[in-house]
N, C-alpha and C positions, 0 to 999 in steps of 0.2 A: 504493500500500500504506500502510495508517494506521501512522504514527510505532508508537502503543506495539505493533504486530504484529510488523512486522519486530525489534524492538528485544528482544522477551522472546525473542527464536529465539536470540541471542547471548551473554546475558546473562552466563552461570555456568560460564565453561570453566574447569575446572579444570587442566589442563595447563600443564606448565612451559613459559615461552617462550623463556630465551635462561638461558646458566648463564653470561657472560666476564666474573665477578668470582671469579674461580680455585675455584668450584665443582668439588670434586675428586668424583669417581665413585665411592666409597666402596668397593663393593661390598654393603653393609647398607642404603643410602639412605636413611643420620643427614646425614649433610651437606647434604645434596638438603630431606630432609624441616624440617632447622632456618629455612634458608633460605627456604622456601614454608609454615613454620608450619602444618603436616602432625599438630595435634596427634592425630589417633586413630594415624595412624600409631607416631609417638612414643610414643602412651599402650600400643602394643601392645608393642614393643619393650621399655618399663619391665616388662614381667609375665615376661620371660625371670630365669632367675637368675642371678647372677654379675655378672661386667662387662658382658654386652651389656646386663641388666636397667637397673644402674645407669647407663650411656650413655642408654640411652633417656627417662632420668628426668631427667638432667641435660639434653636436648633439649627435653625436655615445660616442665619449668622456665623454661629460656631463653624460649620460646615464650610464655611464660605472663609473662612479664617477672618471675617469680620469683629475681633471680640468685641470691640469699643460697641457697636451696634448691638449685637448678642447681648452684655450685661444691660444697657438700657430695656430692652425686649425685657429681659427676665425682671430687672423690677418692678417694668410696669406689670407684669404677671403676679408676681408676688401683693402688689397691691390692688389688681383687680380679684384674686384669689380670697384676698379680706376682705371684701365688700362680698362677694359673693354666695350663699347658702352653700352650707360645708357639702350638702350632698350630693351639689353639682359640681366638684371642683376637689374631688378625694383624690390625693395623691399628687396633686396638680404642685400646691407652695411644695413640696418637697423637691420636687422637678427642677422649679424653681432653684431653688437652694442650692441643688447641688452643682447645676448649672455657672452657674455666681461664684462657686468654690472653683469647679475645674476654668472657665475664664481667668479666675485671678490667680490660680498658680500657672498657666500656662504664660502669663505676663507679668511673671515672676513676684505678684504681691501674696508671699510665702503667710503671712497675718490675715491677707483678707480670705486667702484659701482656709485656713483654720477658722476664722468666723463663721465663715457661711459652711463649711461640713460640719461644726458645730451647730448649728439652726437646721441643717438637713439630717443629722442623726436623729435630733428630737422630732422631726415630723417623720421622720420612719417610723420611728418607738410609738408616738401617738396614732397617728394615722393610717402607716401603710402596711405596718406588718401583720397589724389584727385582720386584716383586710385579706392575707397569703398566710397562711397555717403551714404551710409547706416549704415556706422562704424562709429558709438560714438568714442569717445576720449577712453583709454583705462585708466582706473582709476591710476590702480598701476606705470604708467609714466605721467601722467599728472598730480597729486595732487601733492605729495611729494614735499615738499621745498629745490629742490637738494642744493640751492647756500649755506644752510647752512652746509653741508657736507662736501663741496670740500677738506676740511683742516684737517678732522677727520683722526686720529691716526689709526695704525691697528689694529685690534680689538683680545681677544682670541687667544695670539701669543702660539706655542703649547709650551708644560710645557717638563723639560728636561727629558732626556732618562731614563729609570727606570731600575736598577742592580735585583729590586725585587718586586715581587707581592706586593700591594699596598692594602689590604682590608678593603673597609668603610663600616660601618653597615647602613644596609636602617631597619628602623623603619613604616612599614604598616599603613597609616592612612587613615582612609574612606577607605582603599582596594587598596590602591594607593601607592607605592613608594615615602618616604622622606628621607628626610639625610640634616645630617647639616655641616653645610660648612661657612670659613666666610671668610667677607670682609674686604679690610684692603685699605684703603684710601695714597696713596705714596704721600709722600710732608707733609708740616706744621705739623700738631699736630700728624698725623702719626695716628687716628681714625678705630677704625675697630668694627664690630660687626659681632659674631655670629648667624647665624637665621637657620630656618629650611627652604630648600628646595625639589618640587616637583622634583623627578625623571622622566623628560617626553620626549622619543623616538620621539612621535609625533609634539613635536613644535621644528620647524627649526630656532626659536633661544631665548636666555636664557630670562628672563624678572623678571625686578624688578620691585616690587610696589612703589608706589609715598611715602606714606607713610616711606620705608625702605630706599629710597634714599635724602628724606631729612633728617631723622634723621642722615646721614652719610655728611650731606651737600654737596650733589652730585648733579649738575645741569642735567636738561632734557631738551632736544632740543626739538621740538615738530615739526611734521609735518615729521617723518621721511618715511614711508612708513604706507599701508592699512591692515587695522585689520581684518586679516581674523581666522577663524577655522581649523582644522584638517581637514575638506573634503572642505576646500576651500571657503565658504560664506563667502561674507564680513559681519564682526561685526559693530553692529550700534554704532553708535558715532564720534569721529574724530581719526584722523589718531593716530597713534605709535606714540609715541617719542623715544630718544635715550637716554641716559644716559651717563656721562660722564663717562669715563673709570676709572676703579675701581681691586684691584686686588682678586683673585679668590683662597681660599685655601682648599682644599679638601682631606681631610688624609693625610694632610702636603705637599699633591702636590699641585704645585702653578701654576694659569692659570692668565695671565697677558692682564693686559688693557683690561677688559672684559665690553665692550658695551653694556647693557644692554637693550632689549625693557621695556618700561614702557607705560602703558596704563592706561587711568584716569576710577579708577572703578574697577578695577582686582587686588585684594587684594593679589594674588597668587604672591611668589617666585618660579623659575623655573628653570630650568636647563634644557637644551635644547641641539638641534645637535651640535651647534657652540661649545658649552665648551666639549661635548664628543669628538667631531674631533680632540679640541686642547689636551687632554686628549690623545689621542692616542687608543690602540687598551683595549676594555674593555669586561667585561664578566657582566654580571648582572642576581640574581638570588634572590630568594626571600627574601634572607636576608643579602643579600652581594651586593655592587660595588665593584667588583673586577679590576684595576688597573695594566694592567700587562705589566710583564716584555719585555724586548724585545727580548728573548732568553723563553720566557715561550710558550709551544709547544701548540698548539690549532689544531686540525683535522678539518676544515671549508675550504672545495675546493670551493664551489659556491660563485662565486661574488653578493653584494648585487647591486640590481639601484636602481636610483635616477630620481623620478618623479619630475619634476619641473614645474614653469614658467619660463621665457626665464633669465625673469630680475631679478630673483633670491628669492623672498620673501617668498615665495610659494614653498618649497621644501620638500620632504620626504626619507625616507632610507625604501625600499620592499624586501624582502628575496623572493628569485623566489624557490616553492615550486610545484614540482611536483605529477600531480595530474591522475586521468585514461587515459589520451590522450594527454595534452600538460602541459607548465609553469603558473600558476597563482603567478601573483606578490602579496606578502600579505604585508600589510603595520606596522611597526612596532610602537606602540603604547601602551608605558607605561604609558600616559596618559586617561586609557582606561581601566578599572577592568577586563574585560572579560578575555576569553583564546582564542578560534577563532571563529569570528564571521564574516558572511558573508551578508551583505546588499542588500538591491535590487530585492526581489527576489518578484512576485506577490502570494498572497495570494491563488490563485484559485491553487496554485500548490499542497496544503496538504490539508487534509481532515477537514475542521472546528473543529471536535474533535481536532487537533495535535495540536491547537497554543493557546498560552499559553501567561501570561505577567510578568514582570517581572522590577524591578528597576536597569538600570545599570549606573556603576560613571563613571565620565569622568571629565579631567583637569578645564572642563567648566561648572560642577554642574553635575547634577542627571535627568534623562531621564530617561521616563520612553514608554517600547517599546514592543511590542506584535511580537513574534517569535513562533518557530518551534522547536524542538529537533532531528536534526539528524547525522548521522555520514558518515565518507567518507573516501576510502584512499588518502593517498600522502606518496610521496619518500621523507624522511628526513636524508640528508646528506647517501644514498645511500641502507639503510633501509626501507623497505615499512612499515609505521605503519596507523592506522585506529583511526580517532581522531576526537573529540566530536567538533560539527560545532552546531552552533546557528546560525539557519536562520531568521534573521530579517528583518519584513516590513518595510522599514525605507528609506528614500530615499539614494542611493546609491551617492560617490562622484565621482571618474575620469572614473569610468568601472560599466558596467549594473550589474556585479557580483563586490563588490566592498568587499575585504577581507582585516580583519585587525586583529591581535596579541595583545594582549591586557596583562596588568601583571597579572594576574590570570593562566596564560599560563607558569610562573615559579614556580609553583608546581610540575610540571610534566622535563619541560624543564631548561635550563639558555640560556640568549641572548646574542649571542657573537656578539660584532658589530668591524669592524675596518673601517672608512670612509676612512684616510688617505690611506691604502693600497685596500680600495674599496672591502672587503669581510666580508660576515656574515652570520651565521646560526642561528638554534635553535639545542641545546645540549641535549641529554636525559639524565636524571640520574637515577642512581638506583632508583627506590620504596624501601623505607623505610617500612616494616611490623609496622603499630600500634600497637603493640601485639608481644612479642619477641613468637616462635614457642612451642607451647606442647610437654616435651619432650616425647620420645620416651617411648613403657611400658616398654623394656628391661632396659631404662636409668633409668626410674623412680625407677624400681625393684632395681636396684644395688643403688638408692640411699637410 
């Protein structure tokens, strides 16, 4: 069977595949829908009046990487929610709430996240769980030690306006984007250290090892939120911690009070969505973070979304990539050696001969996973090109076809990403010939 045959019969499931990052059942499927970036759904939900109207719009928002619009939506929800008879409107200020918490840690206000999953645990406990007899507690709101949050500083405040391209060299290690960047401790001795960090699209927020933040003697809160992966499982052990705020210097641009996860056992420096966002609009390519200016022209019309949880831990940045029939959101992960590779798919679909095994890296060690070799088209940035897909048996995360970008994919491409202004693409660049051309005989003769 020809690769691109089998391969378009698969392509576009849209179906959810796995919900075990405390994807609560709503009953309205706002949570379901934020989470899998459901924007029609969402946009139908906004045309209701009252609080469900305004839920739906603070969903479409988040969705839309719109937060500043999103947290408006959700308070006016919250306060049509009060005005309105509790028994049209069960479960709805919860929604709310929690919305408000993931918003404001995703924009690093680490205090107003704990307020508001603090006002969203209590309208669980009151309101929703009596409601589901079958609903467990929800991890990611019920562990975390909010009360030692309330008072945390804002985290990743964004770094000033750039007159000009800013280019930091990324150095390949294991297959993987690093670059070095350092820390500089404000106050007393004024301490700083240089280290190497991971380049990672895939973790939605930055993280320092225990080890680099004592020798900086920088305290870690502990108990800050749940240690999940890229497709969402939780990691065994105990919760995240937080790190006291530290500041962030990266080709001389400076990312301030940067809240660091820290996790006991993950030896890994990182750089994550939080310091990109506060960073502003950037380009990344196999041997560059490019740093750009606010006047440096970029061609990228498609907006990127933003898969979430409600309460924010749990976030991703997807380039919606057009493929023979509709949108597949593919998830951007530099964290991730590949080029494009798409999950989920059963085994009985290729012929025993086509699959193949093969070792790939990720932020989280070396896996090792038996796949497929085929190819597909999709529309990139208005262009139709045909591009080499690895089908892996692997279990998929939020979508039965669950597609992810990996840095191996800036060979060919660069990843533009802007969160703040909520757009991104992938960029083609010329092919470089290995091999400058033969010249011509006539050339050769006159030479």
């Amino acid at each position: 069977m020809p690769k691109a045959v089998w391969m378009g019969a698969l392509l576009m499931a849209p179906l959810l595949a796995r919900a075990d990052m405390g994807l609560l059942d709503d009953g309205y499927g706002y949570s379901r829908a934020v989470l899998t970036a459901e924007l029609g759904k969402l946009q139908n939900m906004g045309k209701a009046r009252g609080a469900h109207g305004r839920l739906g719009a603070a969903g479409y928002y988040r969705v839309r990487g719109e937060l500043d619009n999103s947290t408006r939506a959700a308070q006016d929800c919250l306060q049509s929610a009060a005005a309105s008879p509790p028994a049209s409107v069960k479960g709805v200020a919860f929604l709310c709430e929690a919305t408000l918490a993931g918003n404001a840690l995703i924009q690093g206000d680490i205090a107003g996240w704990a307020r508001h999953l603090q006002a969203a645990r209590g309208e669980y406990e009151r309101s929703v769980k009596p409601m589901i007899t079958a609903q467990a507690d929800i991890e990611d709101i019920a562990l975390p030690r909010l009360e030692r949050f309330l008072a945390w500083p804002r985290s990743s405040l964004a770094s000033a306006p750039r007159t000009s391209d800013v280019e930091v060299p990324i150095q390949p290690s294991d297959e993987l984007p690093t670059l070095t960047a350092t820390l500089k401790v404000t106050g007393g001795a004024g301490r700083e250290q240089t280290l190497t960090f991971l380049l990672d699209t895939g973790a939605a927020r930055s993280h320092l090892s225990r080890a680099a933040a004592q020798a900086l003697g920088l305290t870690v809160v502990e108990d800050f939120v749940v240690a999940r992966n890229s497709s969402g499982e939780r990691l065994p052990g105990p919760l995240v911690g937080l790190v006291s705020p530290v500041d962030l210097s990266i080709g001389g641009e400076v990312v301030r009070d940067v809240s660091f996860n820290s996790e006991a056992g993950y030896a890994s420096n990182v750089i994550g969505l939080d310091v990109l966002r506060a960073l502003g609009r950037v380009r990344i390519s196999q041997q560059t973070l490019t740093l750009l200016a606010a006047d440096t022209v970029v061609e990228c019309t498609r907006r990127m979304a933003t898969t979430s949880s409600l309460w924010g831990p749990f976030h991703q940045q997807r380039y919606p990539l057009r493929g023979d029939k509709e949108n597949q959101l593919m998830l951007v992960d530099t964290g991730f050696n590949g080029t494009f590779q798409m999950r989920g798919a059963p085994r009985t679909i290729v012929p025993p001969g086509a699959i193949r095994r093969k070792n790939v890296i990720t932020s989280r060690g070396a896996q090792d996973i038996e796949y497929a070799a085929a190819t597909t088209p999709v529309t990139i940035n208005g262009a139709v090109a045909t591009i080499p897909v690895d089908v892996a048996f692997q279990a998929p995360d939020l979508f039965a076809s669950s597609w992810r970008i990996g840095y191996g994919v800036t060979v060919r491409y660069d990843l533009y990403m802007d969160m703040p202004g909520t757009y991104g693409c992938l960029i083609e660049r010329p092919v470089t010939p290995l091999l400058p051309p033969a010249p011509s005989p006539q050339a050769a003769a006159a030479a």
